[in-house]
N, C-alpha and C positions, 0 to 999 in steps of 0.2 A: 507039624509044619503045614499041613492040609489045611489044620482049623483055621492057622494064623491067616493063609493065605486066602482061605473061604473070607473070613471076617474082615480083611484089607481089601476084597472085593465089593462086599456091602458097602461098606463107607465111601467107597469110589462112585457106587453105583449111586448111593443117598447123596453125594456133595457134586455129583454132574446132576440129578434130578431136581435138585435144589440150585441150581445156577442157572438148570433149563426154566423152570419156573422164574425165578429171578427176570429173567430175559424175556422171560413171555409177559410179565407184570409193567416190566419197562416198557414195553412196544404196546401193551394196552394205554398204558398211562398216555404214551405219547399218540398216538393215536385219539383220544380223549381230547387232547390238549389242540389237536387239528381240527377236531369239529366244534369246541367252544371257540375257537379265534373267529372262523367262517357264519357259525351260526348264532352266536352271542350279537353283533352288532348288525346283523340282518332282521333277526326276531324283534331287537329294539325297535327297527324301524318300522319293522310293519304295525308292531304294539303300539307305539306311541303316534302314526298316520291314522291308522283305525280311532282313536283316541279324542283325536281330533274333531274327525269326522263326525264319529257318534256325538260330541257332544256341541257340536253347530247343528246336528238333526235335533239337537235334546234342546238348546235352546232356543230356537224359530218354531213357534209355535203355527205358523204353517204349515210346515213341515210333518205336521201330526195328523198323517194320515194312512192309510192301508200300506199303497205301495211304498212308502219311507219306514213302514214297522217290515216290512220283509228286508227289506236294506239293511236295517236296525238289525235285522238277526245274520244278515248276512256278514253283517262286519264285528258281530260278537262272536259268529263263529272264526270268520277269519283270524281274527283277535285270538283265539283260543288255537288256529294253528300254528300260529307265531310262540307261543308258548311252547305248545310242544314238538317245537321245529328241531330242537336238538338233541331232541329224543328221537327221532326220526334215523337217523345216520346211528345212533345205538343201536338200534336193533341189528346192524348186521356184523356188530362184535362179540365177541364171545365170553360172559361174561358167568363168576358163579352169584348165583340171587337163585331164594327158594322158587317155588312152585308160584306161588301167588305173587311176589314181586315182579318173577318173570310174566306172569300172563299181564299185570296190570301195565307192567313198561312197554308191554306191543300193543293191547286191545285199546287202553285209552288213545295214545296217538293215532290210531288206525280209524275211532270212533269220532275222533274231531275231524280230522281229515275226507271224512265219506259226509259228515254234517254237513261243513263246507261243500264240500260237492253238489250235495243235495240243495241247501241252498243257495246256491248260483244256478242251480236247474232251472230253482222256485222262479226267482227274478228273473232270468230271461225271457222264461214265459208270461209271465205278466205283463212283463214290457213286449213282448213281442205279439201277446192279445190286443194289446192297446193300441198298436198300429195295424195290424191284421185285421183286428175285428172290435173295432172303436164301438159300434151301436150296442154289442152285447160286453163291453169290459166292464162296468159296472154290475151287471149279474153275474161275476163269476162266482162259482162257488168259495176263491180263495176270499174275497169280498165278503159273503156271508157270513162266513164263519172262519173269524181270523185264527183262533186257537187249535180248530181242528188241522190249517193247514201247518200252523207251526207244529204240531204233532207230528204230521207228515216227513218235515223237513226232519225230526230231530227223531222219532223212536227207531221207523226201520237202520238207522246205521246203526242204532245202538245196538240193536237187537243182531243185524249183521255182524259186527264187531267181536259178540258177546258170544258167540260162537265156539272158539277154539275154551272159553272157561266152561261152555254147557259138556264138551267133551269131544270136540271135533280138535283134537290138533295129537303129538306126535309124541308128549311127555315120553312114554316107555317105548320108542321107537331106535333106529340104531343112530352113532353116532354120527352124522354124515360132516363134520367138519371138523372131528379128532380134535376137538378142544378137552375129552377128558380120557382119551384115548392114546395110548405111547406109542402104539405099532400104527401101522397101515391099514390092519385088519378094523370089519366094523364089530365094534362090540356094545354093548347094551348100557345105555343111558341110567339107567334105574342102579348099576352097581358104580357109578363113579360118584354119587352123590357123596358128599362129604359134611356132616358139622348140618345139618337138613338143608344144604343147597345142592346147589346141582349146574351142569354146566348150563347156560340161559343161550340159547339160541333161537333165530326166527322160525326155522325150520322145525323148531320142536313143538311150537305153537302153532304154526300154522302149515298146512300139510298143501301139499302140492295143489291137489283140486280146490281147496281155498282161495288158495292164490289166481288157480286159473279163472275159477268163479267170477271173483271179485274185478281182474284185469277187464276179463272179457265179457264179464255180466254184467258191470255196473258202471264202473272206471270210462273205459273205451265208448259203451256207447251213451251215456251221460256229457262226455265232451263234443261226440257226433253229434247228439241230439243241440247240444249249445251251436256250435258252428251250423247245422244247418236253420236253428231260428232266427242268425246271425247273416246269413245268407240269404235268409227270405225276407226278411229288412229290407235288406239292401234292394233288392230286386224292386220292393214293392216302393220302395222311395226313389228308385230309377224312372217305375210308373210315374209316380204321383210329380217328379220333374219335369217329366215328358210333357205331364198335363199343364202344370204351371207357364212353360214355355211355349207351347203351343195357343195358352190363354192370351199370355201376352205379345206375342205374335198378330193375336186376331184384336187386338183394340188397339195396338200401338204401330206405325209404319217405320220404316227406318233402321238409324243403326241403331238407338236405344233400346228398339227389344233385342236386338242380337249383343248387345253388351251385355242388359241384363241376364241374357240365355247363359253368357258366356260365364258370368260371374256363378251364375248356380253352378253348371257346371263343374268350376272347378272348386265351388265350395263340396259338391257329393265328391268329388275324384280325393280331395284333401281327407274326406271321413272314409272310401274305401283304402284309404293308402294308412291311416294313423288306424281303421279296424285289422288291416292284415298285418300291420306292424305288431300290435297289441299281442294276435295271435299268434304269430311268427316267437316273441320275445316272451312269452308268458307260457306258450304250449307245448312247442316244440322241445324245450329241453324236459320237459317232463315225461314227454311221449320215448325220448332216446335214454332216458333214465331208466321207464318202465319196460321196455323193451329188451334193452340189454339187461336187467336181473330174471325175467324172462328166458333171455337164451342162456345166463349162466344157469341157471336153474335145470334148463334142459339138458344141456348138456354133463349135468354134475362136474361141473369144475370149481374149483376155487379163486377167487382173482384179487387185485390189489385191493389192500382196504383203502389203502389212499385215493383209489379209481371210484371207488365207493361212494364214501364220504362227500369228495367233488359232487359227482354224479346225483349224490341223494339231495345236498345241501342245493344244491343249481335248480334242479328238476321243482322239489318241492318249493322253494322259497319264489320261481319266477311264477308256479301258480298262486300264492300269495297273493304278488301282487295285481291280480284284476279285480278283486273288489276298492284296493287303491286307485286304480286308474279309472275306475266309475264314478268314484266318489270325487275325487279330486277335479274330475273336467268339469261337474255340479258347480257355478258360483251361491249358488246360496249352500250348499253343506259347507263350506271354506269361509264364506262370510265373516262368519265371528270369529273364527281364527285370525282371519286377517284384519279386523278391527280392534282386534283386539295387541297384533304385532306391531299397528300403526299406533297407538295409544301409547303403548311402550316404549316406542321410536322417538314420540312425542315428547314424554316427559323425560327421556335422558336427551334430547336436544336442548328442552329447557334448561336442567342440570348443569350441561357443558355451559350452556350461554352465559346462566350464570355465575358459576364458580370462574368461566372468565373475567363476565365484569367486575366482581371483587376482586380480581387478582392485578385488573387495571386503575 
């Protein structure tokens, strides 16, 4: 009676494990299915803006010169974030993938992502030597040696990134988010692996000082360093207004220099209102994304994956877009596109015209 009753326990205990699973596979799926809706027609856009862009650089042979090949990588890397935009909001689900599956599904998005960064550093500073300090922007080093500086831009993230596969991250650490864990207690990752996978978490690849590193070593003030050369723009083309209007002040009497004054005026006030906007709508959700996985992290808590997903998909995709909004306010990178829209425009007006007139 014992046995029978031991063995109708089993089966109870194997067909509720087997339904737990069940339900956990459901909610990963659907969960899955929330971040391709959000991130599938986001990434196309930036894929195919980028796209664009690059190839109005690529056909205006103008266009072919230093500062347009740092652009040119800047929007290949962007290009390359958009890609792996929805692999981004993965990393914070719990999934089983071996050892190398899981380091390759965090370190490569992480490695495009710091690229990028890296090159929107590159460009601002260039563009901001060029107004700063016009007499020496042609000697810059990035100038002399175009290869060494696309080195710059692209080995240290790699090498960054590459980190947690050289042996910096948490593989045989405990479970801290009971993906392979039944109780509450923490228990060792290295014994849930199953069939050679193993539960795939962020946290197992990248250990806390990592994270903090990277936030607050690289991330944080890479964006400071953009806002204040963005800052100093501005400032210096306040100067250089001051001077324009003050110039024509002194050759012109009347109201036309104060009309003119007035027109600069609010032509600068229109570029500080569309640069705060830029940064407001491109920054900010990124800074409130990084921040709060920051404090869950601190805290060790666990929070909504749907809070997540939002959060990661918003954060990541509005930095995206400022290599879009540089590229686009360009009329020559847009040119050929647009000549190319009118063309098209053209020959299906013709079409219509004429399948009217024969139909008259």
């Amino acid at each position: 009676m014992l046995m029978r009753l031991e063995t109708g326990c089993k089966k109870e205990d194997h067909r509720i494990s087997r339904m737990m699973d069940y339900d956990d596979s459901q909610a990963l799926l659907s969960e899955e299915h929330l971040i391709y809706i959000i991130t599938v027609p986001l990434s196309t856009s930036i894929i195919l803006s980028n796209l664009v862009i690059i190839l109005g650089i690529s056909w205006n042979r103008q266009l072919h010169n230093t500062p347009n090949y740092f652009f040119l990588s800047l929007l290949v890397a962007d290009m390359c974030t958009g890609v792996a935009l929805p692999f981004v909001p993965l990393m914070g689900l719990n999934r089983q993938l071996s050892f190398s599956s899981c380091l390759v599904a965090h370190v490569f998005p992480n490695f495009l992502f710091l690229a990028f960064l890296f090159n929107l550093v590159m460009v601002h500073y260039e563009r901001y030597v060029c107004i700063a300090d016009p007499l020496h922007y042609n000697n810059l080093w990035m100038h002399r040696s175009f290869p060494l500086a696309l080195l710059v831009v692209w080995a240290p993230p790699l090498l960054f990134a590459s980190l947690p596969a050289f042996g910096w991250n948490n593989w045989t650490g405990p479970d801290w988010d009971g993906c392979c864990a039944s109780s509450q207690k923490l228990t060792s990752l290295s014994n849930c692996s199953t069939n050679g996978t193993a539960c795939c978490s962020y946290r197992r690849v990248f250990p806390n000082a990592f994270i903090y590193l990277e936030v607050y070593g690289v991330v944080l003030p890479a964006i400071l360093t953009i806002a204040g050369m963005t800052g100093r723009v501005l400032c210096i083309t306040r100067g250089q207004l001051k001077d324009i209007c003050r110039l024509h002040r002194s050759v012109e009497r009347g109201g036309q220099a104060s009309d003119r004054a007035q027109r600069l005026n609010l032509r600068y006030t229109r570029c500080v209102v569309a640069v705060s906007l830029t940064f407001l709508a491109c920054w900010v959700p990124y800074l409130i994304y990084t921040h709060v996985c920051i404090a869950v992290l601190i805290s060790d808590t666990r929070w909504s994956s749907t809070v997540h997903i939002v959060l990661s998909c918003t954060g990541i995709g509005s930095m995206a877009v400022v290599p879009l909004v540089l590229g686009l306010a360009n009329r020559q990178y847009t040119e050929p596109a647009y000549k190319l829209l009118q063309k098209l425009r053209d020959r299906w007006r013709r079409r219509t015209r004429g399948s009217q007139d024969v139909a008259l």
